[in-house]
C-alpha positions in Angstrom: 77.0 -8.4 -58.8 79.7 -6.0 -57.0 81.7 -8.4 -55.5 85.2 -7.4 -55.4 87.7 -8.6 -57.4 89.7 -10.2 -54.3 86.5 -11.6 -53.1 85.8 -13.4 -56.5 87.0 -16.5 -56.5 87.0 -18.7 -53.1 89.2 -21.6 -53.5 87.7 -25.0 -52.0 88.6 -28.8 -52.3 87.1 -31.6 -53.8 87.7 -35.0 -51.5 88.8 -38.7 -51.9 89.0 -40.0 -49.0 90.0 -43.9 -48.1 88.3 -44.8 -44.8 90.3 -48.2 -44.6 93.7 -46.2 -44.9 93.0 -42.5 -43.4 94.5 -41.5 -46.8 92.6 -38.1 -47.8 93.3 -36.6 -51.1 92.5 -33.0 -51.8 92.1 -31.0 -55.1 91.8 -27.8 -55.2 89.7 -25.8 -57.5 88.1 -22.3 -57.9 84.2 -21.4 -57.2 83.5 -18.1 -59.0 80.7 -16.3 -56.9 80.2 -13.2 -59.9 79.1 -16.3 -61.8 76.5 -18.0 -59.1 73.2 -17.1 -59.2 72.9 -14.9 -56.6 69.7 -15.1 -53.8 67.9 -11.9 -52.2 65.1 -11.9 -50.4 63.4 -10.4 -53.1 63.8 -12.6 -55.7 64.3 -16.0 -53.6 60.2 -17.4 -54.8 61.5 -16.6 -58.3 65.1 -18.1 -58.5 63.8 -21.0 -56.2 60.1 -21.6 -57.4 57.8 -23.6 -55.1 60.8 -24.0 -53.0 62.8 -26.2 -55.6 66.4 -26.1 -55.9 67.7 -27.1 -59.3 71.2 -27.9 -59.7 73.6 -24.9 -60.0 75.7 -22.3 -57.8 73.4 -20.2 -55.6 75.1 -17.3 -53.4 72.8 -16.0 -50.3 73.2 -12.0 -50.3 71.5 -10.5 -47.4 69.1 -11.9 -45.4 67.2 -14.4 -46.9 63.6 -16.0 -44.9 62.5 -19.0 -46.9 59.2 -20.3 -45.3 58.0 -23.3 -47.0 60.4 -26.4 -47.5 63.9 -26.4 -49.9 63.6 -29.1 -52.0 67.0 -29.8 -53.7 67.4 -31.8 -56.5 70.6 -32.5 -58.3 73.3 -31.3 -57.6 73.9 -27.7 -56.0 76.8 -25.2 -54.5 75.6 -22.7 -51.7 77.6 -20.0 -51.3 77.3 -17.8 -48.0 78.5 -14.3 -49.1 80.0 -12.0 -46.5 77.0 -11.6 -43.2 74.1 -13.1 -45.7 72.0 -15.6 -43.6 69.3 -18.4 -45.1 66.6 -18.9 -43.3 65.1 -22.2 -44.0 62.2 -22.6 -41.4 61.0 -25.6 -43.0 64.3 -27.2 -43.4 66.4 -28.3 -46.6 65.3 -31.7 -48.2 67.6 -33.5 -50.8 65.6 -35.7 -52.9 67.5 -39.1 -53.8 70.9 -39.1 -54.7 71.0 -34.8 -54.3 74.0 -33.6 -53.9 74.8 -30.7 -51.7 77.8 -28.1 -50.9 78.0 -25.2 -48.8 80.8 -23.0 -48.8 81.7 -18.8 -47.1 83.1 -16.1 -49.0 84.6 -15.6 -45.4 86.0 -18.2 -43.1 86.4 -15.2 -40.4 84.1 -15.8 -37.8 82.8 -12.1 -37.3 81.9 -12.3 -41.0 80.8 -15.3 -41.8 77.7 -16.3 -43.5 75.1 -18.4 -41.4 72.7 -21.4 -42.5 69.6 -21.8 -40.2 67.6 -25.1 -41.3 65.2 -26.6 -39.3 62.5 -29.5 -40.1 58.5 -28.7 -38.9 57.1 -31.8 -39.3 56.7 -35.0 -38.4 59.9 -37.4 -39.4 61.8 -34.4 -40.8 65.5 -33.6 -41.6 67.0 -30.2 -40.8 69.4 -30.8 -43.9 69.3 -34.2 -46.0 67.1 -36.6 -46.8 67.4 -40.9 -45.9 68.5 -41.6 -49.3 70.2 -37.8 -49.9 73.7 -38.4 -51.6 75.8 -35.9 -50.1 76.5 -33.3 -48.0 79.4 -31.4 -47.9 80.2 -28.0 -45.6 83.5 -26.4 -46.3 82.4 -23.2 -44.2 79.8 -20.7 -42.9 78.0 -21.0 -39.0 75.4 -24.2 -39.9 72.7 -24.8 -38.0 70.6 -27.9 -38.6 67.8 -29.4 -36.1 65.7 -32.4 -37.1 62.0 -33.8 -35.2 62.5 -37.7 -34.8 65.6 -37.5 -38.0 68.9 -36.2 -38.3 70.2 -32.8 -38.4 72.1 -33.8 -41.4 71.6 -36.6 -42.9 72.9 -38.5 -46.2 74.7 -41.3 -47.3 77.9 -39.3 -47.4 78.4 -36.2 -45.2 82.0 -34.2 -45.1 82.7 -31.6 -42.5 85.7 -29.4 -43.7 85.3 -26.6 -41.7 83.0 -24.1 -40.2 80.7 -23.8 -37.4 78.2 -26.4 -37.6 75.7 -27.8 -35.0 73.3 -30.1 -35.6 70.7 -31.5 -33.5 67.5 -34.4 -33.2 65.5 -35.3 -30.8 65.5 -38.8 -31.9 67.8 -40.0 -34.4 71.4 -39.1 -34.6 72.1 -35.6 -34.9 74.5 -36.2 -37.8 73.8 -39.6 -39.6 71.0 -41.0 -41.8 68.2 -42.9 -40.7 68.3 -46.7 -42.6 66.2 -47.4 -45.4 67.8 -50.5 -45.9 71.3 -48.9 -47.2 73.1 -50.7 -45.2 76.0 -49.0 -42.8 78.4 -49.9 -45.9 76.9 -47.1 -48.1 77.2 -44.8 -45.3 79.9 -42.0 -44.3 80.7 -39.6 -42.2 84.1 -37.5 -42.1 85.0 -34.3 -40.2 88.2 -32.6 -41.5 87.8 -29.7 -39.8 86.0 -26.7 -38.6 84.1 -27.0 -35.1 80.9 -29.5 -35.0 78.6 -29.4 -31.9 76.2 -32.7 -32.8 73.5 -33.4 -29.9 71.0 -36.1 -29.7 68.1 -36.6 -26.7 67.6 -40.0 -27.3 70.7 -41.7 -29.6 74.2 -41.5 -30.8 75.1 -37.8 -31.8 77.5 -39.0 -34.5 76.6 -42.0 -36.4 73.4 -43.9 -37.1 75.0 -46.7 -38.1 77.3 -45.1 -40.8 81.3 -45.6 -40.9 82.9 -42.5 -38.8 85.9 -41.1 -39.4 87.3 -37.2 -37.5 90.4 -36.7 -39.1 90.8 -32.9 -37.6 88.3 -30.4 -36.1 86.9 -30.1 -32.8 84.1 -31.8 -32.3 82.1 -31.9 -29.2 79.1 -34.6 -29.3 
């Protein structure tokens, strides 16, 4: 990997958030991307067999077309390099309790890596999963559309910044349908970034999960 050295380590933020106080704590560490994995078009059906996703750092290089479903399961770091774009056409699905993060090398728009994710079947999510654990976006133009589920969906889903729309034609566009989790297990925090989040039939933001926009524009 040629990366340049300046480009080698992006720095990012792991959260702790107290919804009951609007406390946020933030600490910083490093994510190397000369040490991710990284994805090409050429070698995505290798490095990503039948479309699973084991945990581990992943950074998209190029344009990358992926045309059968992303199955994540544990617990993974997407990195966006410099105007690399993943092309999920059958969406991202995190299996129970998944884990996922997506970061940019660049948080410059003209640069920025882009995330295209969108379900095609029945009862699908763009990103996430009903019982998914996380999702967390700390950068990179996001682009998630779900048919009769979220966008993104997951128990827990942070917005730090970035360009991120979601949408659903049924469900909330970012949320997580309820399989009996109860709204109590639920979260959703923007930090920052800009989030476009349309729904044609219910809440944009929500489905039934605590909400909390501490920064950001958000237009839903």
């Amino acid at each position: 990997d040629m990366t340049p050295a300046r480009y080698d380590q992006y720095v990012t933020y792991n959260l702790s958030d107290d919804s009951n106080t609007g406390t946020i704590t933030m600490e910083r560490k490093l994510l190397a991307i000369s040490s991710a994995t990284v994805v090409k078009q050429e070698n995505v059906n290798n490095v990503w067999s039948n479309g699973i996703i084991q945990g581990g750092t992943y950074a998209i290089e190029g344009d990358v077309t992926v045309n059968g479903p992303l199955i994540v399961d544990g617990s993974i770091d997407i990195i966006l390099k410099d105007r690399s774009q993943l092309n999920a056409i059958q969406g991202i699905h995190l299996e129970s309790g998944a884990h996922l993060e997506i970061f940019s090398q660049s948080e410059k728009s003209w640069n920025m890596g882009k995330l295209f994710a969108n379900s095609a079947e029945k009862n699908g999510y763009g990103i996430g999963g009903g019982d998914a654990g996380c999702i967390n976006i700390f950068g990179g133009f996001v682009k998630a559309t779900g048919v009769n589920s979220p966008g993104l969906g997951a128990r827990a889903i942070r917005i730090i910044g970035g360009d991120i729309t979601a949408k659903s034609d049924y469900e909330a566009a970012i949320g997580s349908v309820d399989y009996g989790l109860g709204a109590e297990n639920r979260f959703i925090g923007i930090y920052g970034g800009t989030v476009i989040a349309k729904s044609d039939y219910e809440a944009a933001i929500g489905g039934g999960a605590d909400i909390q926009i501490y920064g950001g524009k958000v237009d839903a």
